[in-house]
NUGU-337005 format. One record per atom (N, C-alpha, C, O): residue in three letters; atom name; x, y, z. Coordinates in nm, 3 decimals, m for minus. Atoms other than C-alpha are relative to their C-alpha. Example, Ala and Ser with C-alpha at 12.3 -4.5 7.8 and 13.67 -1.06 7.14 Angstrom:
% NUGU-337005
FIMI   residuo   atomo        px        py        pz
FIMI       ala       N     0.089    m0.119     0.000
FIMI       ala      CA     1.230    m0.450     0.780
FIMI       ala       C     0.090     0.120     0.000
FIMI       ala       O     0.194     0.118     0.066
FIMI       ser       N    m0.082    m0.119    m0.006
FIMI       ser      CA     1.367    m0.106     0.714
FIMI       ser       C    m0.077     0.109     0.073
FIMI       ser       O    m0.026     0.220     0.090
This chain:
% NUGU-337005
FIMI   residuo   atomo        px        py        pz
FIMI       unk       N    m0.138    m0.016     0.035
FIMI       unk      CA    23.625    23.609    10.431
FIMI       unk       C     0.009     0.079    m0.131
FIMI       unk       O    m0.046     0.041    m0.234
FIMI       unk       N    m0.012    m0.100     0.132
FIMI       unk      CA    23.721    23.903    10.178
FIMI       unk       C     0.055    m0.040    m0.106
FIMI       unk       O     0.174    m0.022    m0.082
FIMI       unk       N    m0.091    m0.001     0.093
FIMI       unk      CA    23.859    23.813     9.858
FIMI       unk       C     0.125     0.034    m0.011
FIMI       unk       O     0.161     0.135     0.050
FIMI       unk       N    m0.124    m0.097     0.006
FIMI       unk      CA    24.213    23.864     9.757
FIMI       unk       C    m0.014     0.103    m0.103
FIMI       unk       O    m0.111     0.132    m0.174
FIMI       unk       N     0.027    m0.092     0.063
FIMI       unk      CA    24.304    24.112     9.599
FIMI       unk       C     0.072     0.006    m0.128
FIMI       unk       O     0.173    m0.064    m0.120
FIMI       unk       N    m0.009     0.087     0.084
FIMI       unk      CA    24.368    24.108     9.227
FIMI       unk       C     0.170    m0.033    m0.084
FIMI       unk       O     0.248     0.009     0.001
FIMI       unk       N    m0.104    m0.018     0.021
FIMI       unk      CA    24.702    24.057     9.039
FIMI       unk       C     0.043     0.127    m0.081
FIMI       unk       O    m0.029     0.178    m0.166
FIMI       unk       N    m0.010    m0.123     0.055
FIMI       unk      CA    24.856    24.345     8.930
FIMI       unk       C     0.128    m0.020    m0.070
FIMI       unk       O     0.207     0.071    m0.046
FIMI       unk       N    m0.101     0.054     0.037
FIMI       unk      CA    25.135    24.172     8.739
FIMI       unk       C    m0.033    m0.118    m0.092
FIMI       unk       O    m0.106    m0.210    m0.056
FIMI       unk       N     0.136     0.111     0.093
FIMI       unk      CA    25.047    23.952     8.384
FIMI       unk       C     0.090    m0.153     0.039
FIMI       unk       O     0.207    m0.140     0.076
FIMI       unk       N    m0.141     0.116     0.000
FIMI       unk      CA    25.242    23.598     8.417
FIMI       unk       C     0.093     0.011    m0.074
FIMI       unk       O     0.069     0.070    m0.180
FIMI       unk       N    m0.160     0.040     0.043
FIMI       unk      CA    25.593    23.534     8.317
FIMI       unk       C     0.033    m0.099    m0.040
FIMI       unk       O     0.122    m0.173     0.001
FIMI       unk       N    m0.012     0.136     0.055
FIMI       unk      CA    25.520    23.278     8.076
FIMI       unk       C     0.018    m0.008    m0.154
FIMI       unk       O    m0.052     0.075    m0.213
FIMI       unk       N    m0.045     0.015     0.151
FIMI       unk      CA    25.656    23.179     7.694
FIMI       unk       C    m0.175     0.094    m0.058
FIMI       unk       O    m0.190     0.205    m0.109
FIMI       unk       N     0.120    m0.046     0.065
FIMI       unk      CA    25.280    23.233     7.603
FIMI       unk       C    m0.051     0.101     0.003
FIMI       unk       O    m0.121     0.134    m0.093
FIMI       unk       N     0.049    m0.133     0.011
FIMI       unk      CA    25.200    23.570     7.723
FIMI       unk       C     0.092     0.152    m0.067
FIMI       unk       O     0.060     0.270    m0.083
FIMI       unk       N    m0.088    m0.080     0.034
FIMI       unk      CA    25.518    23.714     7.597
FIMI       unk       C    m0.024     0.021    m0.140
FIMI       unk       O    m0.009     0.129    m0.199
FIMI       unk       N    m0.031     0.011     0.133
FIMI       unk      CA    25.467    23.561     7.248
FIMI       unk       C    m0.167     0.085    m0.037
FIMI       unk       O    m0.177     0.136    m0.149
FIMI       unk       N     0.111    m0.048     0.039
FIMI       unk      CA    25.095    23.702     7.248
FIMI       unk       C     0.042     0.184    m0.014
FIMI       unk       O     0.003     0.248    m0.112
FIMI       unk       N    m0.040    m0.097    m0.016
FIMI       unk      CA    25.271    24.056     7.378
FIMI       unk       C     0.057     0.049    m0.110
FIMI       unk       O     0.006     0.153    m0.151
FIMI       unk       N    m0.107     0.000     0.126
FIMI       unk      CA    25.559    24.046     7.059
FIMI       unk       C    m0.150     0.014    m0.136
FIMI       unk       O    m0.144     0.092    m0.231
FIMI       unk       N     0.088    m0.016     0.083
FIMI       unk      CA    25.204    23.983     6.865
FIMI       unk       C    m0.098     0.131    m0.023
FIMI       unk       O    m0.138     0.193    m0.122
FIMI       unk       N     0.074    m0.163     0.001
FIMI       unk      CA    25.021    24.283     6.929
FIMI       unk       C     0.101     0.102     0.001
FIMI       unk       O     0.049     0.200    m0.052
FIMI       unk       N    m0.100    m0.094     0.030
FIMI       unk      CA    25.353    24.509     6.937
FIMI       unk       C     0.021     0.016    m0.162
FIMI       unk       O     0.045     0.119    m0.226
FIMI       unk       N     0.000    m0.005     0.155
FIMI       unk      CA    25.355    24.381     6.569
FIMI       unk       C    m0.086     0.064    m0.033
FIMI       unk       O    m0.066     0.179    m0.073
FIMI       unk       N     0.098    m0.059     0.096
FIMI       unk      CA    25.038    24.443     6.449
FIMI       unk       C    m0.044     0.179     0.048
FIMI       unk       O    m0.096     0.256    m0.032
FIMI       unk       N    m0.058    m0.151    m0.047
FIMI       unk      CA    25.084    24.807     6.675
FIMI       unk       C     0.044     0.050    m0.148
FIMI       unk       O    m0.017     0.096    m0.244
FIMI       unk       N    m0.057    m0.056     0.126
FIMI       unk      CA    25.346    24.876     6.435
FIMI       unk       C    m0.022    m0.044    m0.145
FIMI       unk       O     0.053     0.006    m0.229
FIMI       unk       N     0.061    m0.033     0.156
FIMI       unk      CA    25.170    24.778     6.093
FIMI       unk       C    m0.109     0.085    m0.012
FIMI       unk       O    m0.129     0.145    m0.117
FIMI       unk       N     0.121    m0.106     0.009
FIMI       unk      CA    24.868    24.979     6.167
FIMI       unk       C     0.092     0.090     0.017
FIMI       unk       O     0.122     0.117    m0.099
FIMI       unk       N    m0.096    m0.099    m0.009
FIMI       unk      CA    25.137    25.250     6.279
FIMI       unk       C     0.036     0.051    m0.137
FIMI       unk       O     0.010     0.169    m0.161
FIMI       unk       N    m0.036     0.035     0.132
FIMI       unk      CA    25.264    25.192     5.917
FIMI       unk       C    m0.053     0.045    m0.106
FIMI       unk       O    m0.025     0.141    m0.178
FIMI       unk       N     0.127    m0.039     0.102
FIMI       unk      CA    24.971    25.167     5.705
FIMI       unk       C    m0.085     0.129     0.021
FIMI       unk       O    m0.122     0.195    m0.076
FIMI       unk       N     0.065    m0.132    m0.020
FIMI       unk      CA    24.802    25.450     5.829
FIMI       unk       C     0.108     0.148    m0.062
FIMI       unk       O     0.062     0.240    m0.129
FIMI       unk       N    m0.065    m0.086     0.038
FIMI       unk      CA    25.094    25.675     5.765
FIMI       unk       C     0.054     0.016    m0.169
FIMI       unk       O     0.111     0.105    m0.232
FIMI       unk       N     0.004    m0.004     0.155
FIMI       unk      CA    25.097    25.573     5.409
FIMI       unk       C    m0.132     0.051    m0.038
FIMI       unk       O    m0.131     0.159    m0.096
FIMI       unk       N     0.108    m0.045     0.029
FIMI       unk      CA    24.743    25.614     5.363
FIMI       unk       C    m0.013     0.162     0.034
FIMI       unk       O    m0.081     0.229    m0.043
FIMI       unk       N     0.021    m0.147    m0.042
FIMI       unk      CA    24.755    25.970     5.525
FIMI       unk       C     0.135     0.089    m0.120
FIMI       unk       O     0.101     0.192    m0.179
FIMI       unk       N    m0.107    m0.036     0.112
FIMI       unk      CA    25.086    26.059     5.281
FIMI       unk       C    m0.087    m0.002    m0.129
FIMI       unk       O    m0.086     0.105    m0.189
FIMI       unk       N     0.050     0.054     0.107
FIMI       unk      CA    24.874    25.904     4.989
FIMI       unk       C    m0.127     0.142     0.039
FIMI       unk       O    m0.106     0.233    m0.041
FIMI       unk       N     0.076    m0.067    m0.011
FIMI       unk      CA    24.577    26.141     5.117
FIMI       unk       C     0.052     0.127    m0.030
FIMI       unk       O    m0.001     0.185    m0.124
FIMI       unk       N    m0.042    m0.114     0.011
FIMI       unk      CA    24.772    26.444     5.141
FIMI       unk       C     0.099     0.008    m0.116
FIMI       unk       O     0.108     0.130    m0.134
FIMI       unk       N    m0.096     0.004     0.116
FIMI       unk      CA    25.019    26.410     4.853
FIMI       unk       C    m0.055     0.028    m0.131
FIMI       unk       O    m0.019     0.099    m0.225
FIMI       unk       N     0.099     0.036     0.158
FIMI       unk      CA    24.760    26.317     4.589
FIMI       unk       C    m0.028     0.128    m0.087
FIMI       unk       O    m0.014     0.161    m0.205
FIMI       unk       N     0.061    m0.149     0.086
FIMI       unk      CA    24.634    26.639     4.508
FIMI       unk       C     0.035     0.119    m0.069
FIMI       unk       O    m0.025     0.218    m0.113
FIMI       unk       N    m0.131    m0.069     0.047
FIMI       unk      CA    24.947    26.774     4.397
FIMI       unk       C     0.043    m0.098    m0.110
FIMI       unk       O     0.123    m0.074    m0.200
FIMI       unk       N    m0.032     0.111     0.154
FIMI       unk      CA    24.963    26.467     4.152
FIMI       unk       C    m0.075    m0.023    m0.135
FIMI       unk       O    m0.033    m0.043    m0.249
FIMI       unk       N     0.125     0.047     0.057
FIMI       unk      CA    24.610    26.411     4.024
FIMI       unk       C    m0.019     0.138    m0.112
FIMI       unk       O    m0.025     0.250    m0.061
FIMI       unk       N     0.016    m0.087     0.102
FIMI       unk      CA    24.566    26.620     3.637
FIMI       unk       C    m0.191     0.055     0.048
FIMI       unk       O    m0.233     0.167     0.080
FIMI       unk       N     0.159    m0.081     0.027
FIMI       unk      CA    24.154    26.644     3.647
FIMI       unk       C     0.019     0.098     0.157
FIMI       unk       O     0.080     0.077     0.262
FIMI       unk       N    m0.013    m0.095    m0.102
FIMI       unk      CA    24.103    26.942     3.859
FIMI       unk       C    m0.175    m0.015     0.083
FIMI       unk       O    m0.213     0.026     0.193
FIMI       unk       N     0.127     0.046    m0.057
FIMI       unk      CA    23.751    26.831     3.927
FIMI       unk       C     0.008    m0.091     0.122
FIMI       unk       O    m0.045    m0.065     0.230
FIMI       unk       N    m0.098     0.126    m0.082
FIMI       unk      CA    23.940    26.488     4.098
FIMI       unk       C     0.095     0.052     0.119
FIMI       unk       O     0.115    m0.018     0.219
FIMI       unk       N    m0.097    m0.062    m0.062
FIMI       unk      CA    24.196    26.747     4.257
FIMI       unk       C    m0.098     0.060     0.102
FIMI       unk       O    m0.061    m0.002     0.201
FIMI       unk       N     0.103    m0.081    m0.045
FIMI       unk      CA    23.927    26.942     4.433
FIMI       unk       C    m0.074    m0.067     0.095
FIMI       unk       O    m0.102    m0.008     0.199
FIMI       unk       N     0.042     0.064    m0.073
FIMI       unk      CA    23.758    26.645     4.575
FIMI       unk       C     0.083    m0.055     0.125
FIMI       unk       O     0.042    m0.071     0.241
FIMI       unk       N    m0.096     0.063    m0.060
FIMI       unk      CA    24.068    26.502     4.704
FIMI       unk       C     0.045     0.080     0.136
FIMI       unk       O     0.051     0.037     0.251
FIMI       unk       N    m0.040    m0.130    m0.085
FIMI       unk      CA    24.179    26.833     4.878
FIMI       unk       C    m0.072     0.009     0.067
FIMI       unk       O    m0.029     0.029     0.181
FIMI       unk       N     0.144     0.003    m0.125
FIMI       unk      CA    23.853    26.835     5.059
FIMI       unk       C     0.002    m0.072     0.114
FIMI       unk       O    m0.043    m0.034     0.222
FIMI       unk       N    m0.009     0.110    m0.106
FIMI       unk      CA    23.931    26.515     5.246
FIMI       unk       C     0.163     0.025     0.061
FIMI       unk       O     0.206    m0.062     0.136
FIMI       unk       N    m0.135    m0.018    m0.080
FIMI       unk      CA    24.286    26.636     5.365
FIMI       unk       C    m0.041     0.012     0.175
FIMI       unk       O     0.049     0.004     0.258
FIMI       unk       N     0.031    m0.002    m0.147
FIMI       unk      CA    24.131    26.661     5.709
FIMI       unk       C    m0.006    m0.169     0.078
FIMI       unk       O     0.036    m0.208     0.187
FIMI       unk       N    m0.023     0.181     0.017
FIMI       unk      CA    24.082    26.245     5.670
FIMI       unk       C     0.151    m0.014     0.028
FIMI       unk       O     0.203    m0.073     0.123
FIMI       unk       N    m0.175     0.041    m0.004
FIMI       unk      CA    24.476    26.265     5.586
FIMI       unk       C     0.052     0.072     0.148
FIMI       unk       O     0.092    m0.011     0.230
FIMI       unk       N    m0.064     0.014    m0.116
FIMI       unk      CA    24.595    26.428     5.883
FIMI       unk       C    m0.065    m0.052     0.132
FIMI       unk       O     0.005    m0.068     0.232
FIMI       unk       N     0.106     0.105    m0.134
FIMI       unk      CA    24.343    26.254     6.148
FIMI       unk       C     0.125    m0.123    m0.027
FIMI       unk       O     0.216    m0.165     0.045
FIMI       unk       N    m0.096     0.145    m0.002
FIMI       unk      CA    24.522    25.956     5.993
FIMI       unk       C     0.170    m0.022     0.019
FIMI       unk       O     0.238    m0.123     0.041
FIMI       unk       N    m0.122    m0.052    m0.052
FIMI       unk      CA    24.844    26.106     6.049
FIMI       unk       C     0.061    m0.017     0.114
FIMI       unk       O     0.166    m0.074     0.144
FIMI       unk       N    m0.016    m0.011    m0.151
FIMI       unk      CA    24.807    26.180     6.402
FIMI       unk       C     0.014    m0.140     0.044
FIMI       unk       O     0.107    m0.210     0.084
FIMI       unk       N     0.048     0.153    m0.012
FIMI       unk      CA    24.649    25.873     6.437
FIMI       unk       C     0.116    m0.141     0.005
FIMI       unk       O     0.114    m0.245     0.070
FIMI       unk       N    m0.150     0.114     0.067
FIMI       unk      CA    24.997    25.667     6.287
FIMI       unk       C     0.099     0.041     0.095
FIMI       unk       O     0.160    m0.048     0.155
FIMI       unk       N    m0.066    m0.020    m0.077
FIMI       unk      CA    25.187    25.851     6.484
FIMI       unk       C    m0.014    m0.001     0.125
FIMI       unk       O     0.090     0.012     0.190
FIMI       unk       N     0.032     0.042    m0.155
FIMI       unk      CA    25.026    25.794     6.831
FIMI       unk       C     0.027    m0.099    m0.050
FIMI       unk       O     0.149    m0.109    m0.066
FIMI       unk       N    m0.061     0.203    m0.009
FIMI       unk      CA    25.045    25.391     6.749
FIMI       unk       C     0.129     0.016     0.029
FIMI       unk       O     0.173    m0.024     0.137
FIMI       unk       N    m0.172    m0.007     0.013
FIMI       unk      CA    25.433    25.484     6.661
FIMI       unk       C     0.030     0.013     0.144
FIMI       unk       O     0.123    m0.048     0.195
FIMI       unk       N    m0.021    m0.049    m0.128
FIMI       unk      CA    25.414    25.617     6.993
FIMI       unk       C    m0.009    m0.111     0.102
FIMI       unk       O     0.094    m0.145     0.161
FIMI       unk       N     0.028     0.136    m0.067
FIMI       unk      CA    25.260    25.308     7.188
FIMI       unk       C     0.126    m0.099    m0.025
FIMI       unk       O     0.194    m0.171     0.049
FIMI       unk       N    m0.090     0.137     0.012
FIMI       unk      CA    25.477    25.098     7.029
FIMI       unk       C     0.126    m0.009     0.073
FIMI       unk       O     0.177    m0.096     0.144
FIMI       unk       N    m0.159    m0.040    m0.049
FIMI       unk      CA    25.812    25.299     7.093
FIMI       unk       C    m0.009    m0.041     0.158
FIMI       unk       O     0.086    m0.088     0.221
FIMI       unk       N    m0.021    m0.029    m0.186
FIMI       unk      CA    25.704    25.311     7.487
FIMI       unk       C    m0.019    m0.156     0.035
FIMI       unk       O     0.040    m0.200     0.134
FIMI       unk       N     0.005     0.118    m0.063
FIMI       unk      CA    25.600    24.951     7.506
FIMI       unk       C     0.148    m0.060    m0.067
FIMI       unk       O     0.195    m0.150     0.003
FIMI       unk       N    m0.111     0.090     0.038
FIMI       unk      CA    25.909    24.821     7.327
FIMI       unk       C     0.110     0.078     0.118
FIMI       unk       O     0.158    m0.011     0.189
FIMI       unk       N    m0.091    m0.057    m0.119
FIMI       unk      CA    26.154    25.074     7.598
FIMI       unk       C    m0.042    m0.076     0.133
FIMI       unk       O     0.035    m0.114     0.222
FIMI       unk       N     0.006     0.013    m0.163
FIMI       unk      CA    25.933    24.966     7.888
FIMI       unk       C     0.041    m0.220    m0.019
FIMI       unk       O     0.072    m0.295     0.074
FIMI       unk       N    m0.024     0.143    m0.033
FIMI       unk      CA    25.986    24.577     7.799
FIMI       unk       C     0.084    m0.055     0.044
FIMI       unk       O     0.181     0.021     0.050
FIMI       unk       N    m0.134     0.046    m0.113
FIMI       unk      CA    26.228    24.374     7.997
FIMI       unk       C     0.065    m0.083    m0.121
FIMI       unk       O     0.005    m0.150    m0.205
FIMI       unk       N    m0.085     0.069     0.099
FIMI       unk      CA    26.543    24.247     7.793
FIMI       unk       C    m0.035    m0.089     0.009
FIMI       unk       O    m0.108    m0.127     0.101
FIMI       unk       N    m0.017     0.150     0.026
FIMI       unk      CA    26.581    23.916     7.649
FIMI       unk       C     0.108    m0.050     0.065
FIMI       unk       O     0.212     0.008     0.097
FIMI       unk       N    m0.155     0.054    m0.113
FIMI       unk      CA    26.800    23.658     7.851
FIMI       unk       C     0.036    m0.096    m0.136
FIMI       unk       O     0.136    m0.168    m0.136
């Protein structure tokens, strides 16, 4: 006798919703933090006096927009899972 086959649908229960609302959060603080850190990366080097300090900083701007992208895909996840979720009753 073949197995069934598997669910393709998560349950519809208090507990998997509140785990769902939990990872949408922490989605959008990594979303967050990253886009500060990538601002903070790319900004700096236009702030920072030693030009020795300035020089290093500027080097790693490739770090800052990776982390950019990076913030803004999460932003992205988040936006589509919060549209695709089913209202609250």
């Amino acid at each position: 006798m073949p197995l069934p086959n598997a669910p393709t649908r998560r349950p519809n229960n208090p507990a998997s919703r509140q785990s769902d609302s939990k990872a949408n959060n922490e989605l959008l603080f990594k979303a967050i933090l990253l886009g500060l850190i990538s601002l903070g990366v790319l900004l700096s080097p236009y702030f920072i006096t030693s030009p020795g300090m300035q020089g290093i900083v500027a080097k790693a701007s490739v770090v800052g927009w990776f982390a950019l992208v990076l913030g803004c895909a999460f932003l992205a996840v988040y936006v589509k899972r919060r549209m695709a979720a089913p209202a609250k009753q």
